[in-house]
C-alpha positions in Angstrom: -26.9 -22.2 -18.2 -25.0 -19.4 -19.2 -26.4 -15.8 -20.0 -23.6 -14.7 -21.6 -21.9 -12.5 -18.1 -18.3 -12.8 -17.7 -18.9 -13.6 -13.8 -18.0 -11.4 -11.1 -16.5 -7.8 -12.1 -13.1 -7.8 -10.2 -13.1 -4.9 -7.9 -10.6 -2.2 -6.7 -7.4 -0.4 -8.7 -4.6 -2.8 -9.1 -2.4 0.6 -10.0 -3.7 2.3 -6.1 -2.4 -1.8 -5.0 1.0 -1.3 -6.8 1.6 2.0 -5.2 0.9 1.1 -1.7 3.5 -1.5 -1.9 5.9 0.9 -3.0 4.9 3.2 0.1 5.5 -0.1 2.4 8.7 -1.0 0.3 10.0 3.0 1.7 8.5 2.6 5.1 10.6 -0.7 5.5 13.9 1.0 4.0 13.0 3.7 6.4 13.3 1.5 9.1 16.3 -0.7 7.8 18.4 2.8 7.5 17.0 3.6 11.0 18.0 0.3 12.3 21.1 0.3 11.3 22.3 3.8 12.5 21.0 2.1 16.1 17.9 4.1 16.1 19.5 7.5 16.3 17.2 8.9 14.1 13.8 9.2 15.7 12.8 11.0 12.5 13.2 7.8 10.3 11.1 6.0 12.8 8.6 8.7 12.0 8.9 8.4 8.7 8.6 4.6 8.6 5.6 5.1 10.8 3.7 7.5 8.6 4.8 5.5 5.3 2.9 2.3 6.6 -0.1 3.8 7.7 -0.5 5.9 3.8 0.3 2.3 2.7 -2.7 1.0 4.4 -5.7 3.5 3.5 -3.9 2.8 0.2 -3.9 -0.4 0.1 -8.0 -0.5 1.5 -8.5 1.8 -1.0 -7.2 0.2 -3.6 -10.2 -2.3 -3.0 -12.8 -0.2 -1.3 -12.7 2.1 -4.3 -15.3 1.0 -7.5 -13.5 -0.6 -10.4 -12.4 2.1 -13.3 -14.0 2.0 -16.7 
């Protein structure tokens, strides 16, 4: 029986989504440049560290957040 509903709304941003991948994209280029300077830079391990946890509230934001009309 159908009463003419698509189904379940998806939910979240998909935009907020591709942006916290590009945060975790930087927070791993952080650590590859850190990494490969031995770790001399405790800076970039800062950096890297900070960039991964913006890319998480993003990324539960991106869900958390109600769907935009």
């Amino acid at each position: 029986m159908s009463d003419g509903s698509a189904g379940p709304r998806p939910r979240g941003w998909v935009s907020l989504y591709v942006v916290a991948f590009a945060v975790l994209l930087g927070a791993g280029a952080a650590l590859g440049v850190s990494a490969r300077g031995f770790l001399e830079s405790m800076g970039l391990l800062w950096l890297s560290i900070a960039l991964s946890g913006a890319a998480i509230v993003l990324a539960v934001a991106s869900v958390l957040l109600p769907p935009r009309r």
